[in-house]
C-alpha positions in Angstrom: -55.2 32.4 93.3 -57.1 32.1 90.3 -56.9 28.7 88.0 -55.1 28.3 85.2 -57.3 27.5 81.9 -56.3 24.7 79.7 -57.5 24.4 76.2 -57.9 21.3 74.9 -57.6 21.2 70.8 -58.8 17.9 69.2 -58.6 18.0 65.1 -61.5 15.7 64.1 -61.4 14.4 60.4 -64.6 11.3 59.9 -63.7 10.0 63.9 -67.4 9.5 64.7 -66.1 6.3 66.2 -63.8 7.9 68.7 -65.0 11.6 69.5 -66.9 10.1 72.5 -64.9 7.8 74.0 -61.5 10.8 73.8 -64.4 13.4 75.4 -65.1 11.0 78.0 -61.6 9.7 79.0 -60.5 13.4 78.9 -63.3 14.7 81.2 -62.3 11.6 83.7 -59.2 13.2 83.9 -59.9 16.7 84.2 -62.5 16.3 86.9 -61.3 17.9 90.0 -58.0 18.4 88.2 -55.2 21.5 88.9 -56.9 23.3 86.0 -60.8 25.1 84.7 -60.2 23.6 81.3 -62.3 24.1 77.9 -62.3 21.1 75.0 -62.2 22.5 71.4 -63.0 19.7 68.7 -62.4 21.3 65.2 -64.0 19.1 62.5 -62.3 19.2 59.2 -65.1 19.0 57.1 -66.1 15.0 57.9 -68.0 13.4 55.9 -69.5 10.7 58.4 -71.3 11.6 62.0 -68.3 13.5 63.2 -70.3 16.6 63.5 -73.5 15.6 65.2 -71.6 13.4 67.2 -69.5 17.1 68.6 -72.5 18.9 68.5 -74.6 16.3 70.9 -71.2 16.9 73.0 -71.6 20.7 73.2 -75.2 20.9 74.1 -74.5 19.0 77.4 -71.3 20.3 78.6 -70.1 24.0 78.4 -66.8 22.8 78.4 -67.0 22.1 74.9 -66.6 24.1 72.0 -66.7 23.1 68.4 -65.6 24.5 65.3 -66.7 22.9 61.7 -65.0 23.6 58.7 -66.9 24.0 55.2 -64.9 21.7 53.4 -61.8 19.0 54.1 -58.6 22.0 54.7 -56.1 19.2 56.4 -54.9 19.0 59.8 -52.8 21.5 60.0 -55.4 23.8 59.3 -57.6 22.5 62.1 -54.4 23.0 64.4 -54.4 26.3 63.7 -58.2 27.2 63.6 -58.0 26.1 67.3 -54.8 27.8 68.5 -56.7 31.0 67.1 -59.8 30.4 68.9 -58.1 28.8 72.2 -58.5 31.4 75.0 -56.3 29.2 78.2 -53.5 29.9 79.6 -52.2 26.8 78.5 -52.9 25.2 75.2 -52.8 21.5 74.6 -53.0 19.6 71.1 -54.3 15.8 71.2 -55.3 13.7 68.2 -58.6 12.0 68.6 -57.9 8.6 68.1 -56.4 8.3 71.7 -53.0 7.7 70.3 -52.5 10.4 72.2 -53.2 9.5 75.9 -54.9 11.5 78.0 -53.3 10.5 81.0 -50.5 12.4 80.5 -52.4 15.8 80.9 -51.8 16.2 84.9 -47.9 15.9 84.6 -47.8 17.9 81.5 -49.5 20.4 83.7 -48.1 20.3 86.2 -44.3 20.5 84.4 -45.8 24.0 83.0 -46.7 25.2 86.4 -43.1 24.7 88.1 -41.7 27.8 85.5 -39.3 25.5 84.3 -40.2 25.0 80.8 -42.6 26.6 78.4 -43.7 23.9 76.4 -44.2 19.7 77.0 -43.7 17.5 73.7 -44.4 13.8 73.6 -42.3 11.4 70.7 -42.8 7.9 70.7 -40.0 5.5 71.9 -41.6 2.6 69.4 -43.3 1.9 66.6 -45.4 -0.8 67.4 -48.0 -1.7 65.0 -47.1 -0.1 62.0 -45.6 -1.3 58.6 -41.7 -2.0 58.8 -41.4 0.0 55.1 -43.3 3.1 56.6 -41.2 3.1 60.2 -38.1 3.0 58.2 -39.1 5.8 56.1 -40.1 8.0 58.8 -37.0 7.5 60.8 -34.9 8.5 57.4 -37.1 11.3 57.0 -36.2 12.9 60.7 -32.8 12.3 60.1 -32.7 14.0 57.3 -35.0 17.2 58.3 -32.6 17.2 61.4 -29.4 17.5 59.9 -30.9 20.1 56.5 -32.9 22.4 58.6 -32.9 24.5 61.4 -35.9 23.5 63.2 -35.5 21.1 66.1 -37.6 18.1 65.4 -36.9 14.9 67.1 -37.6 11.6 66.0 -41.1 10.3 66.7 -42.3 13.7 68.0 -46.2 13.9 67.6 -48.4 16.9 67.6 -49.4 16.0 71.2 -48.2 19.2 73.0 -49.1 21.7 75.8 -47.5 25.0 75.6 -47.8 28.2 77.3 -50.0 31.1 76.2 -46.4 33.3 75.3 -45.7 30.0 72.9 -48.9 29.9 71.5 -48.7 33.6 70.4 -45.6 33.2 68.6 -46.7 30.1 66.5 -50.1 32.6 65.9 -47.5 35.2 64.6 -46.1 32.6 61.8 -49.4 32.9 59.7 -48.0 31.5 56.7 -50.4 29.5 55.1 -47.8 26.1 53.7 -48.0 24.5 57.3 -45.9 22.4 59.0 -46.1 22.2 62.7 -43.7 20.0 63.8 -41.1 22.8 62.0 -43.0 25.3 63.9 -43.3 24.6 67.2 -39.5 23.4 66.9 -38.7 27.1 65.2 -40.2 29.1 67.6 -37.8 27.8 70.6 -38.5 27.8 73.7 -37.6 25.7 76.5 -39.0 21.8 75.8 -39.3 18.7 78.2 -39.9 15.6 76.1 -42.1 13.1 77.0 -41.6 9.4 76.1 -44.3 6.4 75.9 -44.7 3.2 73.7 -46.9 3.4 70.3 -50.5 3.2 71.1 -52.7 1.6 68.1 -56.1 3.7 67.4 -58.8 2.4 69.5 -61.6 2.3 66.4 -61.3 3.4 62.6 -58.6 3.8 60.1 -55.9 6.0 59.7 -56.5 9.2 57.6 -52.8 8.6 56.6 -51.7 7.0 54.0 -48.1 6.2 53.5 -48.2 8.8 49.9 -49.8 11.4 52.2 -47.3 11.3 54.8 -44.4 11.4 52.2 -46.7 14.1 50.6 -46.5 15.9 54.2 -42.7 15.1 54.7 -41.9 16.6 51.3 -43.6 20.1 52.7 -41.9 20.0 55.6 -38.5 19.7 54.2 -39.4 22.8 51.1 -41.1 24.7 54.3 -38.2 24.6 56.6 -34.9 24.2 54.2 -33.2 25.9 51.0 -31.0 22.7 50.9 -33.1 21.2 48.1 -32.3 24.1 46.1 -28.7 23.7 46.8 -28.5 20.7 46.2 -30.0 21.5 42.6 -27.2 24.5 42.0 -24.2 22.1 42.9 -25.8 19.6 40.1 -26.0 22.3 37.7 -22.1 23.3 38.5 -21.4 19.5 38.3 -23.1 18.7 34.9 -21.0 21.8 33.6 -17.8 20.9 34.2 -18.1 17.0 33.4 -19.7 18.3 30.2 -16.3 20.5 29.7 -14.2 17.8 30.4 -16.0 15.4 28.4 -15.9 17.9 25.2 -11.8 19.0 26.2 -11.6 14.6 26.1 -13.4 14.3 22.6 -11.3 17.2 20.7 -7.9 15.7 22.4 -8.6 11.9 20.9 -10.0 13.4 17.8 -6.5 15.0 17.4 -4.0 12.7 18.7 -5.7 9.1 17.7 -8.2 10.6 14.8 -11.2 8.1 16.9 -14.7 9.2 15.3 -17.1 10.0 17.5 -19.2 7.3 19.1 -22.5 6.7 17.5 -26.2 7.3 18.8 -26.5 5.4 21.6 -24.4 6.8 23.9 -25.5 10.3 22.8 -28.6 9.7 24.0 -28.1 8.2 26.8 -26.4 11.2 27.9 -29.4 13.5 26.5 -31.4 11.8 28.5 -29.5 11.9 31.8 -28.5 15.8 31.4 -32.4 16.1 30.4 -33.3 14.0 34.3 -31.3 16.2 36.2 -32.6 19.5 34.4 -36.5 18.1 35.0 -35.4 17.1 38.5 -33.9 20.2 39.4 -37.3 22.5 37.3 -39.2 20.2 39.8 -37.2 21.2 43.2 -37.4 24.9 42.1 -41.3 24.4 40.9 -41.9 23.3 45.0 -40.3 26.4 45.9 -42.4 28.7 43.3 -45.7 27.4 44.2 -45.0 27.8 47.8 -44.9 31.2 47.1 -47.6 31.3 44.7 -49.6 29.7 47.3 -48.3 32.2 50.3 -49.4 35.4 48.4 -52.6 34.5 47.1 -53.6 35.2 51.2 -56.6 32.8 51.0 -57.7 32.0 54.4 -56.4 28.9 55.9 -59.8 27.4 56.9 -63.4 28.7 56.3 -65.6 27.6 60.0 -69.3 26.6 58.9 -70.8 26.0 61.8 -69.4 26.6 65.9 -71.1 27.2 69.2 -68.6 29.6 70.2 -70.2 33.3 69.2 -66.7 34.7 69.2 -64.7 32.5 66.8 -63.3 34.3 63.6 -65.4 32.5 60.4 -62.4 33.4 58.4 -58.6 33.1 59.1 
């Protein structure tokens, strides 16, 4: 019976501190393992030793593969770039700050192989290690995305995932180019075991996330995977209307019975100025939307590879 291949994806973004030690510690655990495997580190454009670092990697093991990027596209660019040029029969994504541990890989594995499920997903029981404010606001951020859209994303689900080749291909088939692969991955179905393990701090370097990034990246995912927002600005609209109408039915009705004058300035512009919030807010909920869309039919490729060692990679995608 022949082997199974594993493809190993590792986004890369100025981790010239790490890429060895995650080769080496995935290697140890491969060795002699159930599966032939192949270890595809996409750099996204780094502007430290990344790159020479991969490269020294590639020319002494044929199991790796590298794939850099012309210029900084994000990481959900780099996931992509190596599900496209991932060839296994099972596809695995791993960050490269061994947050993600390795050690996992044989039961993830070996979970694909009994048939039962189609895809293992990991999500962090704790938090350990990170800022209170930025925990809290993640959690609130899940709960929302969870009850607003119809992608199944659980709380403290990373990126660290093995799938089967039949999931792979349907992610592949949602090109669009406004990423989010958390929504993706929980879009596509298919039957999921979850994985659970305590936070693991990065073993060297910072962090490419910031906290405005990550709400940056949790606005996208909520535009990318819900039309709530732009509910929510059509009920506002409806509301501002009729409070305006009863407030103008009010005005005439004292004006006739008690003769009151109309209040002065102030309060006239306070209300300007509230009506004029929601209309802004709501122009900026609908602006997400429209350049979304201005962004999905431009078709600009999602990532442009420089440089690889793999003679078959598509420069363009």
């Amino acid at each position: 019976m022949d082997r199974k291949l594993l493809s190993i994806i590792i986004p890369c973004y100025n981790e010239e501190k790490t890429v060895e030690t995650i080769y080496a510690t995935v290697t140890d655990v491969m060795t002699n393992g159930q599966c032939d495997y192949e270890i595809l580190f996409v750099d996204d454009g780094s502007k430290d030793y990344t790159e020479q670092k991969v490269c020294g990697l590639a020319q002494k093991d044929r199991h790796v593969k590298y794939y850099s990027f012309s210029r900084n596209f994000g990481k959900e660019a780099a996931i992509y770039a190596g599900l496209n040029n991932a060839r296994g029969d099972y596809v695995v994504i791993m960050d490269a700050d061994m947050q993600d541990p390795p050690a996992l890989l044989p039961e993830m594995i070996s979970t694909l192989e009994s048939g039962e499920y189609d895809s293992v997903a990991t999500r962090r029981v704790s938090r350990k290690g990170e800022p209170m404010v930025r925990s809290f606001c993640a959690r609130c951020f899940y709960k929302l995305i969870r009850r607003i859209s119809d992608a199944d994303i659980v709380d403290g689900a990373r990126d660290f995932r093995m799938m089967t080749r039949d999931m792979v291909n349907s992610v592949l088939a949602l090109s669009e180019y406004n990423r989010f692969s958390k929504g993706i991955f929980g879009w596509v179905g298919y039957r999921t075991k979850w994985l659970e393990y305590e936070n693991i701090e990065r073993t060297a370097g910072e962090t490419k996330w910031s906290f405005w990034k990550l709400l940056a990246y949790s606005l996208d995912g909520i535009v990318n995977f819900s039309n709530v927002p732009l509910m929510i600005s059509s009920y506002l609209g409806i509301l501002m209307t009729f409070i305006s109408f009863v407030a103008i039915i009010f005005i005439i009705v004292r004006k006739l019975i008690f003769g009151d004058p109309v209040s002065g300035w102030p309060s006239l512009v306070c209300i300007i100025t509230f009506v004029g919030g929601i209309q802004l807010f709501c122009m900026g909920i609908m602006g997400q939307y429209l350049s979304k869309t201005y962004m999905e039919v431009k078709k600009r490729p999602h990532y442009i590879i420089q440089k690889s060692n793999d003679e078959e990679t598509e420069k363009n995608k």
